[in-house]
C-alpha positions as YAML, in Angstrom:
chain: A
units: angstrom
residues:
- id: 1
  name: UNK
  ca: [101.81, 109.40, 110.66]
- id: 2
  name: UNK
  ca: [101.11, 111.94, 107.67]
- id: 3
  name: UNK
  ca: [98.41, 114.67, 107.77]
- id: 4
  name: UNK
  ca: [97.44, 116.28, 104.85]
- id: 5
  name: UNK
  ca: [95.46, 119.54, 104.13]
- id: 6
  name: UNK
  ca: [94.21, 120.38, 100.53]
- id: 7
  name: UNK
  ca: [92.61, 123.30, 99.18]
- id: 8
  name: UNK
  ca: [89.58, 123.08, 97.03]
- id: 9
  name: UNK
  ca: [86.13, 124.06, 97.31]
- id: 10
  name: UNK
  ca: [84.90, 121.38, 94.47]
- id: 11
  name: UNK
  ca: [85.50, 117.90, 96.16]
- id: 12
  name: UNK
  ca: [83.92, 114.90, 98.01]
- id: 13
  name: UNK
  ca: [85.09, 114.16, 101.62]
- id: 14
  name: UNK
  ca: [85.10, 110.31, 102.88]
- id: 15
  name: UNK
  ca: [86.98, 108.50, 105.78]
- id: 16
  name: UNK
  ca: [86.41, 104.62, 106.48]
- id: 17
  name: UNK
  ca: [88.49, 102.09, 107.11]
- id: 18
  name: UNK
  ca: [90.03, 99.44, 104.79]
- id: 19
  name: UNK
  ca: [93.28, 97.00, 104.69]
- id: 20
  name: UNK
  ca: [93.19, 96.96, 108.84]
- id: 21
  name: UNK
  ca: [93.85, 100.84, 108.45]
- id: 22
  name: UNK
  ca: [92.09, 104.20, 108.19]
- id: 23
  name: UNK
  ca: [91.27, 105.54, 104.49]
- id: 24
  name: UNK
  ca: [90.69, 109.49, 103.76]
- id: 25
  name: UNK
  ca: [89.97, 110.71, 100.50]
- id: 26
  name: UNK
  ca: [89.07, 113.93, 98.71]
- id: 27
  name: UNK
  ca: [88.21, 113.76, 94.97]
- id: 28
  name: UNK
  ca: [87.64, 116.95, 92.29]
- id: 29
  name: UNK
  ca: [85.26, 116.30, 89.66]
- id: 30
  name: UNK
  ca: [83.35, 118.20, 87.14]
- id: 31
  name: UNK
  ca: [80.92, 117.68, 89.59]
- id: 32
  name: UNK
  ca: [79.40, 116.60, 93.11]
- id: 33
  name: UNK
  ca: [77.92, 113.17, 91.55]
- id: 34
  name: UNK
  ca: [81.10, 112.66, 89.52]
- id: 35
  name: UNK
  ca: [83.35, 112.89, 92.27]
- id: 36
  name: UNK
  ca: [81.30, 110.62, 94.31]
- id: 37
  name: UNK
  ca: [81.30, 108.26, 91.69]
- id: 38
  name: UNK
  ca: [84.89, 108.35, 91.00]
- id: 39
  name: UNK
  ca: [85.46, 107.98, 95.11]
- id: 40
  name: UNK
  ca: [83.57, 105.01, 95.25]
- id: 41
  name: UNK
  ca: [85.84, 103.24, 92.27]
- id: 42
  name: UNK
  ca: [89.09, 104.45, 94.05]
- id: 43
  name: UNK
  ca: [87.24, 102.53, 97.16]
- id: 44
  name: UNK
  ca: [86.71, 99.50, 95.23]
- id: 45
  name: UNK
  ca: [90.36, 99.41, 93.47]
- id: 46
  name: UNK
  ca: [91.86, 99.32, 97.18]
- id: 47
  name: UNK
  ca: [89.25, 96.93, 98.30]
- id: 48
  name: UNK
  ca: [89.98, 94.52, 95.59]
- id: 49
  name: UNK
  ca: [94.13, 94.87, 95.78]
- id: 50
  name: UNK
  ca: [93.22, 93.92, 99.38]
- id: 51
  name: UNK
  ca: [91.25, 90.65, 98.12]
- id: 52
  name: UNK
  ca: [94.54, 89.81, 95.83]
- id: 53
  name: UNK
  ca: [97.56, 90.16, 98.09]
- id: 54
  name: UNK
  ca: [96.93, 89.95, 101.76]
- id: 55
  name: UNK
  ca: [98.69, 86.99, 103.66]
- id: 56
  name: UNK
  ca: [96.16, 87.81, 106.59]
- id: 57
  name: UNK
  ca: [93.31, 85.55, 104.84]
- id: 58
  name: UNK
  ca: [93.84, 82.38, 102.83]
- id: 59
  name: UNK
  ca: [92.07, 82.81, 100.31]
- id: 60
  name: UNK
  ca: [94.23, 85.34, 97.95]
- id: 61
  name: UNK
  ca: [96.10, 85.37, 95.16]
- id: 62
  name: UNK
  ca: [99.91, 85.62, 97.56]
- id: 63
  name: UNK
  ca: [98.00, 82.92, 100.04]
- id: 64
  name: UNK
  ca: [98.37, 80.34, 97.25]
- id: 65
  name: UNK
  ca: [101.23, 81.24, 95.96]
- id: 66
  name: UNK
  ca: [102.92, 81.23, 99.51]
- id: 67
  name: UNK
  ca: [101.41, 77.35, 99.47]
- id: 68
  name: UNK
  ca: [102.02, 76.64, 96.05]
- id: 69
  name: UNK
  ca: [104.21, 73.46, 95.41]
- id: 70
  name: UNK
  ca: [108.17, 74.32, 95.10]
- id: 71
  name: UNK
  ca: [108.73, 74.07, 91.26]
- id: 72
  name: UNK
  ca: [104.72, 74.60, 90.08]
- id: 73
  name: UNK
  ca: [103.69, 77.75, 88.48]
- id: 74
  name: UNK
  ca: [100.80, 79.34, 89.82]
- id: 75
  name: UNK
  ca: [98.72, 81.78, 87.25]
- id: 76
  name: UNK
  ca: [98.34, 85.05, 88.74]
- id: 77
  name: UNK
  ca: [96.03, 88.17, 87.43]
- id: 78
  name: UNK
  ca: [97.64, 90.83, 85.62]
- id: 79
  name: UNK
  ca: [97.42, 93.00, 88.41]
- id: 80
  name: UNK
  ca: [98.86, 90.81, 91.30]
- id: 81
  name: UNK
  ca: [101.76, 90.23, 88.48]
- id: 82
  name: UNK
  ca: [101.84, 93.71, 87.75]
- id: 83
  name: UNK
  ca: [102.27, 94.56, 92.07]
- id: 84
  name: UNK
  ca: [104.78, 91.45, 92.21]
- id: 85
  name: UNK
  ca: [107.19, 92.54, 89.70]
- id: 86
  name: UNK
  ca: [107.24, 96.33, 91.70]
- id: 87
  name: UNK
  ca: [108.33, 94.56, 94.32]
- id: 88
  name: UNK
  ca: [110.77, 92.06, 92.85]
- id: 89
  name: UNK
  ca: [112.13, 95.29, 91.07]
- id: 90
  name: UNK
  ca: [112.75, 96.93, 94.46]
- id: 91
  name: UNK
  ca: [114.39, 94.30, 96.32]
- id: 92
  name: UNK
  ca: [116.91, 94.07, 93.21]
- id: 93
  name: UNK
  ca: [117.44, 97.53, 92.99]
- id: 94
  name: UNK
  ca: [118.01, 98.09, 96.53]
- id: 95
  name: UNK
  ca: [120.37, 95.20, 97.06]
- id: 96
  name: UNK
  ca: [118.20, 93.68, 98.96]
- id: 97
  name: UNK
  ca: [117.55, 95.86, 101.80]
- id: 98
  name: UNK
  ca: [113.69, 95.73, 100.82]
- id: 99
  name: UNK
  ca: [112.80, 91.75, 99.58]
- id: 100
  name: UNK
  ca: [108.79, 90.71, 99.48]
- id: 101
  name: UNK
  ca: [109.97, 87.40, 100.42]
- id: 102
  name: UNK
  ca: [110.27, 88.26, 104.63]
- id: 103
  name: UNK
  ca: [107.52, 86.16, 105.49]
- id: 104
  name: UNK
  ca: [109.28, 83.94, 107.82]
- id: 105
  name: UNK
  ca: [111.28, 86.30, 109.21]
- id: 106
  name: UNK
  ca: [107.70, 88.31, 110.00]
- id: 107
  name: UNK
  ca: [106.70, 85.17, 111.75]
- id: 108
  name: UNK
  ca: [110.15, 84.15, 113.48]
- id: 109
  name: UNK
  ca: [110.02, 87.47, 115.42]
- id: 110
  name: UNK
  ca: [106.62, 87.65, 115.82]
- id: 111
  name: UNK
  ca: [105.59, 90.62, 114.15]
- id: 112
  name: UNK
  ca: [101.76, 89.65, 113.48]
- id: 113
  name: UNK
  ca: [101.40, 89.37, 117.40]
- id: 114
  name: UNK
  ca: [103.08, 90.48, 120.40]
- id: 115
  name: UNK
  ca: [106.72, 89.95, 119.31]
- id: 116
  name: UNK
  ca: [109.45, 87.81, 120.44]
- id: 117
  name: UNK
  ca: [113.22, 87.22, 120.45]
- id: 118
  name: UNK
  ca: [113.99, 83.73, 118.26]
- id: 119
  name: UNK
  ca: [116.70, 81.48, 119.04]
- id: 120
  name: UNK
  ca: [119.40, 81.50, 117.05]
- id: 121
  name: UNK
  ca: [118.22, 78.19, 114.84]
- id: 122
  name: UNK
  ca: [115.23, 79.59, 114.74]
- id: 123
  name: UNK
  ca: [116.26, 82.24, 113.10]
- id: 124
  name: UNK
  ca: [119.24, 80.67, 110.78]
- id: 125
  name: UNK
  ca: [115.77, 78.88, 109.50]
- id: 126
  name: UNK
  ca: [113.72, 81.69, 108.63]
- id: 127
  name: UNK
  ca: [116.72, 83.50, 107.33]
- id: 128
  name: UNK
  ca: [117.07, 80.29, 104.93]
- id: 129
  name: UNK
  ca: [113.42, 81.39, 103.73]
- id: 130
  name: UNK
  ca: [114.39, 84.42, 102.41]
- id: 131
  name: UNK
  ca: [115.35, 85.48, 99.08]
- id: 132
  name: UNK
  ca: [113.90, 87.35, 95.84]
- id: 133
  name: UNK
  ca: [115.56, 85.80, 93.74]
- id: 134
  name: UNK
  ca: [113.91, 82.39, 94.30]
- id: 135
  name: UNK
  ca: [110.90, 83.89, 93.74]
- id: 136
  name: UNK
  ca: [110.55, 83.68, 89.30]
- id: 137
  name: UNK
  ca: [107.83, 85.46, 87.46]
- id: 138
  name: UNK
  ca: [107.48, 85.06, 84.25]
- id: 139
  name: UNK
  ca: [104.52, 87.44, 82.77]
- id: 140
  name: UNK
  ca: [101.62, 86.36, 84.97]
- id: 141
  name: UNK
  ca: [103.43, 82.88, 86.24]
- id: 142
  name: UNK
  ca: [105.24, 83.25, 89.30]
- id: 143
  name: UNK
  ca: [107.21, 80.42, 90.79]
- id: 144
  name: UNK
  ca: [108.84, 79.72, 94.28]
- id: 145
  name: UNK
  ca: [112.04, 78.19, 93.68]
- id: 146
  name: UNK
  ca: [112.52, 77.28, 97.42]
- id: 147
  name: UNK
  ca: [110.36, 77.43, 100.48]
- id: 148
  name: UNK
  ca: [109.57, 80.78, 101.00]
- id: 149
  name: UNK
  ca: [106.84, 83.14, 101.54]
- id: 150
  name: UNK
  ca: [105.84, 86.85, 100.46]
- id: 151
  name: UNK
  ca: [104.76, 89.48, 102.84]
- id: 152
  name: UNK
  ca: [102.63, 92.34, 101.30]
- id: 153
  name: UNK
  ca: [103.30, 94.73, 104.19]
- id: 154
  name: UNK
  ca: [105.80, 96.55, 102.38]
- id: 155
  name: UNK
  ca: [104.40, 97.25, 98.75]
- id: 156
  name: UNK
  ca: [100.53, 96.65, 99.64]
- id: 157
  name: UNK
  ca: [99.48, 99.73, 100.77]
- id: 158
  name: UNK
  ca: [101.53, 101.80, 97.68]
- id: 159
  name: UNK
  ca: [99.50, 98.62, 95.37]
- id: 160
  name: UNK
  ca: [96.25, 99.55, 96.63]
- id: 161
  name: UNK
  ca: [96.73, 103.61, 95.97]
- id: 162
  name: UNK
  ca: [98.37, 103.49, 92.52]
- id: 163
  name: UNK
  ca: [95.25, 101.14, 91.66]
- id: 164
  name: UNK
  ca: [93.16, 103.66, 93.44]
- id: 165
  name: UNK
  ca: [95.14, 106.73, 91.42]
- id: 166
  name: UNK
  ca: [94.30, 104.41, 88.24]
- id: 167
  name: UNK
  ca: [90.80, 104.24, 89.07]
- id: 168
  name: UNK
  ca: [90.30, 107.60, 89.99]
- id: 169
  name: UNK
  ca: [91.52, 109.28, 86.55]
- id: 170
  name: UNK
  ca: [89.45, 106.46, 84.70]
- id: 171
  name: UNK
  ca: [86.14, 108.11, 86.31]
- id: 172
  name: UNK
  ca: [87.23, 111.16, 85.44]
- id: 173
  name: UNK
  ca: [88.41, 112.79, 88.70]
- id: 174
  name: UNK
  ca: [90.61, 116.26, 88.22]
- id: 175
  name: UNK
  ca: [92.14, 115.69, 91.23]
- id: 176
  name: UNK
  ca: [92.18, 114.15, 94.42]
- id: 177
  name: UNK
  ca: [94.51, 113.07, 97.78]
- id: 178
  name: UNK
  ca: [94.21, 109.63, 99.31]
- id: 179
  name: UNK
  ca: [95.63, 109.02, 102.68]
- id: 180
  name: UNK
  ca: [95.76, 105.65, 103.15]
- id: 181
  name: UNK
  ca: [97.40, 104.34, 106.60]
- id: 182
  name: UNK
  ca: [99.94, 107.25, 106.70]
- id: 183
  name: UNK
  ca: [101.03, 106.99, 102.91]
- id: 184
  name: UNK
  ca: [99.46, 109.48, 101.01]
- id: 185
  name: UNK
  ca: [98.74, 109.99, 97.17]
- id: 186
  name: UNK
  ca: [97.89, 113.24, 95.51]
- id: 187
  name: UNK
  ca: [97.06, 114.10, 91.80]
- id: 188
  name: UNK
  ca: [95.75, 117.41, 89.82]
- id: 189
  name: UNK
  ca: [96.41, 119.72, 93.01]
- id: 190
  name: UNK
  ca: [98.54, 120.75, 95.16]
- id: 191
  name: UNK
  ca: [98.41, 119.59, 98.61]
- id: 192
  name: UNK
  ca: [100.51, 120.31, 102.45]
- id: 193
  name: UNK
  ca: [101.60, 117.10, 103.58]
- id: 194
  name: UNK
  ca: [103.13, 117.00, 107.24]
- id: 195
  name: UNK
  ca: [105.76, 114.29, 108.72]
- id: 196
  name: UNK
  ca: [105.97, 113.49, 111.68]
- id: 197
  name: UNK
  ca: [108.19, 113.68, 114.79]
- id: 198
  name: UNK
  ca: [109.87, 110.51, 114.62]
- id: 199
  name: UNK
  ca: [109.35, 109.67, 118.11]
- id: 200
  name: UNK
  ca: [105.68, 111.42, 118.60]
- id: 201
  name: UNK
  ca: [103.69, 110.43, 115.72]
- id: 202
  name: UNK
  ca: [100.97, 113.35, 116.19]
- id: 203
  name: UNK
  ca: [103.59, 116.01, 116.46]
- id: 204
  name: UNK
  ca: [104.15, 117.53, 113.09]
- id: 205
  name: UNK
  ca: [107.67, 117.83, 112.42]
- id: 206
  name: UNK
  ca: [108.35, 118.60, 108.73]
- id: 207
  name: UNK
  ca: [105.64, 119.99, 105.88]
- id: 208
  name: UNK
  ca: [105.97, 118.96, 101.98]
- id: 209
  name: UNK
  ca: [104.34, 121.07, 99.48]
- id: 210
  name: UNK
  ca: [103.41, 118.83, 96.71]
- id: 211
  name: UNK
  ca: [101.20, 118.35, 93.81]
- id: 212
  name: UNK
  ca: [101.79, 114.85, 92.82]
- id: 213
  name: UNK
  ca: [103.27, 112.14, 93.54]
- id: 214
  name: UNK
  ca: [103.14, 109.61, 97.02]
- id: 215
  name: UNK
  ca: [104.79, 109.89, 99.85]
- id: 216
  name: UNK
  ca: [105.18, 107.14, 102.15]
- id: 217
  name: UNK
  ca: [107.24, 107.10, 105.74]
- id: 218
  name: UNK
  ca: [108.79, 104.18, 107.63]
- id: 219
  name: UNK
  ca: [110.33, 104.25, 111.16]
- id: 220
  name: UNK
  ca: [109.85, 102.21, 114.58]
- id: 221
  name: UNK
  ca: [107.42, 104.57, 116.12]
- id: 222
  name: UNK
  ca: [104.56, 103.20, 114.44]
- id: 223
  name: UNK
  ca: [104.00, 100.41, 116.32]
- id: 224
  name: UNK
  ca: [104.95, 99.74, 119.84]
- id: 225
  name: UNK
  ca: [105.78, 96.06, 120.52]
- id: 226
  name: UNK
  ca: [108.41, 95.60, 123.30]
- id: 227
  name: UNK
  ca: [109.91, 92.37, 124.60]
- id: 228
  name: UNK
  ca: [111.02, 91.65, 128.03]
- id: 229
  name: UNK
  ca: [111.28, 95.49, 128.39]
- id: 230
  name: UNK
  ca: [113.14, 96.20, 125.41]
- id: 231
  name: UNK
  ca: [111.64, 97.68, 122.02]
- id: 232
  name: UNK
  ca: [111.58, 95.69, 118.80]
- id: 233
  name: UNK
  ca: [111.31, 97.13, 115.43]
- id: 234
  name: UNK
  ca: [109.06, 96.07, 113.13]
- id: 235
  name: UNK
  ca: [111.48, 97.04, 110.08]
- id: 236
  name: UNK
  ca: [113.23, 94.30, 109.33]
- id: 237
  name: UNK
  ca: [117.04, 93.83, 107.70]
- id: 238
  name: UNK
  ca: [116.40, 91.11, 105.14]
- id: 239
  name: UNK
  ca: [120.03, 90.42, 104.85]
- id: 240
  name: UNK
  ca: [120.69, 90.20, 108.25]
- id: 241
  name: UNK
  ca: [117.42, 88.65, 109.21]
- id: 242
  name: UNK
  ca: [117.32, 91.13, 112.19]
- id: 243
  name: UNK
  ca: [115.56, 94.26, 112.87]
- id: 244
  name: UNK
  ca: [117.09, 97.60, 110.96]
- id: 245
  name: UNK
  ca: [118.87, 99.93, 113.34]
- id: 246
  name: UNK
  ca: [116.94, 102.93, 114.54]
- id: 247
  name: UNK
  ca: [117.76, 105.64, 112.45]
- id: 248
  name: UNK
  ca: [114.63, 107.86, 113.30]
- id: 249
  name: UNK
  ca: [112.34, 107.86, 110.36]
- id: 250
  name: UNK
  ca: [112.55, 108.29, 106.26]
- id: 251
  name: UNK
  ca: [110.52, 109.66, 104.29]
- id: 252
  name: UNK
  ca: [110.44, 108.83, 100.32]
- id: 253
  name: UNK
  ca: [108.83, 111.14, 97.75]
- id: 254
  name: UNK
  ca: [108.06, 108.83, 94.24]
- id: 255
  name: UNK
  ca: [105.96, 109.35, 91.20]
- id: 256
  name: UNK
  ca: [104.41, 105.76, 91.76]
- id: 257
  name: UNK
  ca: [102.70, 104.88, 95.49]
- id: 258
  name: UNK
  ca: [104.34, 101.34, 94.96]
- id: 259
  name: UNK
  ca: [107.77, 102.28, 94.47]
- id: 260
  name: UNK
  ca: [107.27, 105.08, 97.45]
- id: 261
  name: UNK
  ca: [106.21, 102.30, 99.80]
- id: 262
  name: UNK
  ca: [108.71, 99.78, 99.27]
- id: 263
  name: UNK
  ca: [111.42, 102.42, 98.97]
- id: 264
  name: UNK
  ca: [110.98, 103.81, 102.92]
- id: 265
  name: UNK
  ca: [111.28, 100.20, 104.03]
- id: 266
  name: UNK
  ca: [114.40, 99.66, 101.81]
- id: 267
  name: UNK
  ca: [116.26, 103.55, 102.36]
- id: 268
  name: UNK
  ca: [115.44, 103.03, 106.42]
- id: 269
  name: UNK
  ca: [117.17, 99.29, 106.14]
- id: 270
  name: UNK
  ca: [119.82, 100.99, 104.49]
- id: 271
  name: UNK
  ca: [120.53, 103.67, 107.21]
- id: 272
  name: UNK
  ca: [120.77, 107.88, 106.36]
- id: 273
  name: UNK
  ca: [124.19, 107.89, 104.06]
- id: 274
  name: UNK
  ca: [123.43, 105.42, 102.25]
- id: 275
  name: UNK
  ca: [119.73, 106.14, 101.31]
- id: 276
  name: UNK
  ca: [120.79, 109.58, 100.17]
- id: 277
  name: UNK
  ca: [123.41, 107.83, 98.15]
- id: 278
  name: UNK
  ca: [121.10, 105.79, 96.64]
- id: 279
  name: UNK
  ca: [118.79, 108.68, 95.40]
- id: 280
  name: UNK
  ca: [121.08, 110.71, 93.86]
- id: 281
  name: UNK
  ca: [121.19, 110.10, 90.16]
- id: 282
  name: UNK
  ca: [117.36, 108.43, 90.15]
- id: 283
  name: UNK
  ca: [115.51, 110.90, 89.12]
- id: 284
  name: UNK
  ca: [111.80, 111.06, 90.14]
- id: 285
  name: UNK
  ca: [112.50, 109.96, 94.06]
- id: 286
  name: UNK
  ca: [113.46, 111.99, 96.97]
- id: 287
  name: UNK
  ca: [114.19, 111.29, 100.22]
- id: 288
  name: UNK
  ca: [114.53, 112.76, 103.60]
- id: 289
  name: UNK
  ca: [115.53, 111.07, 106.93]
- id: 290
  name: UNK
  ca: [114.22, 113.00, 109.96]
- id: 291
  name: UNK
  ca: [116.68, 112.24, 112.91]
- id: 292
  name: UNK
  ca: [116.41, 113.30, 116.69]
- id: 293
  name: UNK
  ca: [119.75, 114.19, 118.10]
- id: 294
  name: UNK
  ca: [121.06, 115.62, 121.76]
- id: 295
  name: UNK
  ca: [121.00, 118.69, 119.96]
- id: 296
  name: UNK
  ca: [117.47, 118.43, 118.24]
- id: 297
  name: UNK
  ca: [115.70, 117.64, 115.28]
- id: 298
  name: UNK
  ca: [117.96, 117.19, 112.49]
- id: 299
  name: UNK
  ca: [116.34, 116.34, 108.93]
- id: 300
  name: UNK
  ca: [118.79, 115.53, 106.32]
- id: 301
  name: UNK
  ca: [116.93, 115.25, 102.52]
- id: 302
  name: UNK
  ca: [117.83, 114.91, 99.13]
- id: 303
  name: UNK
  ca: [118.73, 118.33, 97.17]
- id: 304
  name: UNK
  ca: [115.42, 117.70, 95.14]
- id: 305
  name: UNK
  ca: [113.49, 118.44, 97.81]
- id: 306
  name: UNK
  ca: [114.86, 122.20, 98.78]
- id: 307
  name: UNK
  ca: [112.27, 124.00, 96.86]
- id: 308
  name: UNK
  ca: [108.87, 121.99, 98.80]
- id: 309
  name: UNK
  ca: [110.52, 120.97, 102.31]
- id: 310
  name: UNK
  ca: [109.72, 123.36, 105.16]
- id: 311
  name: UNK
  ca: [110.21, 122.95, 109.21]
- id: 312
  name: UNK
  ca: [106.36, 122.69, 109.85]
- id: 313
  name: UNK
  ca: [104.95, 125.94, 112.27]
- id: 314
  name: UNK
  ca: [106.64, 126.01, 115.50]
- id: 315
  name: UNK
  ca: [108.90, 123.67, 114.88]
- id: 316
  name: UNK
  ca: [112.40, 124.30, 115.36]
- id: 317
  name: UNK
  ca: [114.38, 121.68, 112.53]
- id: 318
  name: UNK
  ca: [118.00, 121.52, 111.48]
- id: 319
  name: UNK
  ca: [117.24, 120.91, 107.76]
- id: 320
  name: UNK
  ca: [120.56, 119.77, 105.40]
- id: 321
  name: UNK
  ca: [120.15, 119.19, 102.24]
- id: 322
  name: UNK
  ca: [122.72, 116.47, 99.86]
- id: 323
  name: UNK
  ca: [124.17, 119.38, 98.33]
- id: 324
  name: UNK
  ca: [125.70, 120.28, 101.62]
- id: 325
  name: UNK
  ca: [124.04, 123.42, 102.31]
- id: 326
  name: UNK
  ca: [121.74, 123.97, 105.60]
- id: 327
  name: UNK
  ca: [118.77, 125.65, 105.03]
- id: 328
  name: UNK
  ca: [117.68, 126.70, 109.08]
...
């Protein structure tokens, strides 16, 4: 979970819920009416990305192309093509570890319910499934090249607040934080934003001093489905078809709420070395993987963070940065 706290006096307050989750907003206008205005198109723009891509209803944009014949083009809007190339983008520039195209493997272990353990042919069949690279899009035509199906759970959220952000500026807002489901989005002013313990969600942990940018957090303690006893993660190893090792959580800083989104799934998958690997040398995205060890809490980040990462109050962290030098 991430908490937020912003300072300034000129804004509009609003919490509801959208996408399944809870939404939290504060806009800066010129003024009260403004702000309210410009909160209600941010509202709309998340509403809407909802309406495109969920797989939850049938009757969206990824429903039909997840039943759209094997070889057909289906026509897409510019914005569902704009949110499908992110993703295709990630899954190629992470090697895979993040890939849209997880549906079956979503459904083989049961992740939309109560979970379960598939057989091994079960499995070996919804690994078969999976694959970006049989997905084509070309402009707004997108194409399945073999049966498989997209899951929006790791790129929707960052969709719906980058089309929020867009929407927001466009109304003329100064300034504003989104929370969205745990990823957050601020713009125009400079906000606190808190991770979490990786195994107690509303036990602050870590505190990032930002003033724009998203920053979006995966790990295993968000959701608590267990099978015959045992726990089973949710974050899933597309290669492998299996669930990602527990590596405690990661945290990804990016200009873009898409590409901050899809890139927690994809540096978790990948495992602490090899996420800070990845970031260094891409310049715009930081990451930090918060670990709990015999001896603690141990958070190991990228050095672009050293300036705006902090232990949060109380909170006793081991904090290393890529450059090899521990902070406290």
């Amino acid at each position: 979970m991430l908490l937020a706290v912003v300072a300034d006096a000129a804004t509009v307050e609003r919490r509801l819920g959208v996408m399944g989750t809870s939404l939290q907003l504060e806009v800066a206008a010129a003024d009260r009416a403004s702000a309210l205005e410009a909160s209600e198109a941010a509202v709309r723009a998340i509403e809407q990305t909802e309406l495109r891509l969920s797989t939850w209803r049938e009757d969206t944009e990824l429903s039909r192309l997840n039943r759209a014949p094997i070889g057909t083009p289906l026509a897409l809007t510019e914005q569902t093509a704009a949110d499908l190339k992110l993703a295709l983008s990630c899954a190629e520039a992470t090697g895979g570890a993040f890939d849209p195209t997880v549906g079956a493997l979503v459904e083989a272990w049961g992740l939309r319910g109560k979970g379960r353990i598939p057989d091994p042919a079960s499995l070996e069949r919804a690994r078969e499934q999976v694959g970006h690279a049989r997905l084509a899009l070309d402009g707004r035509q997108a194409t399945r090249r073999a049966e498989l199906r997209v899951e929006e759970g790791g790129f929707g959220k960052g969709a719906s607040l980058d089309w929020a952000a867009t929407a927001l500026k466009r109304s003329g807002a100064t300034g504003a934080w989104i929370d969205l489901g745990g990823q957050v989005l601020v713009f125009g002013r400079e906000a606190v934003v808190s991770i979490a313990h990786p195994a107690h969600r509303e036990q602050a942990a870590l505190e990032l001093v930002v003033s724009s940018g998203s920053i979006s957090t995966s790990g295993n303690s968000e959701r608590g489905l267990r099978v015959d006893g045992q726990p089973l993660g949710h974050l899933l190893d597309p290669r492998s078809g299996r669930p990602a090792a527990d590596v405690g959580s990661v945290t990804v800083l990016a200009a873009e709420a898409g590409w901050a989104d899809c890139l927690s799934t994809a540096l978790y998958v990948l495992g602490p070395t090899a996420a800070l690997a990845w970031v260094r040398g891409r310049p715009g995205v930081e990451v930090v993987v918060l670990e709990q060890t015999s001896a603690g809490l141990r958070a190991r980040a990228s050095a672009g963070l050293r300036k705006i990462l902090r232990a949060a109050p109380g909170v006793t962290v081991q904090l290393q940065f890529d450059d090899g030098k521990v902070a406290r």
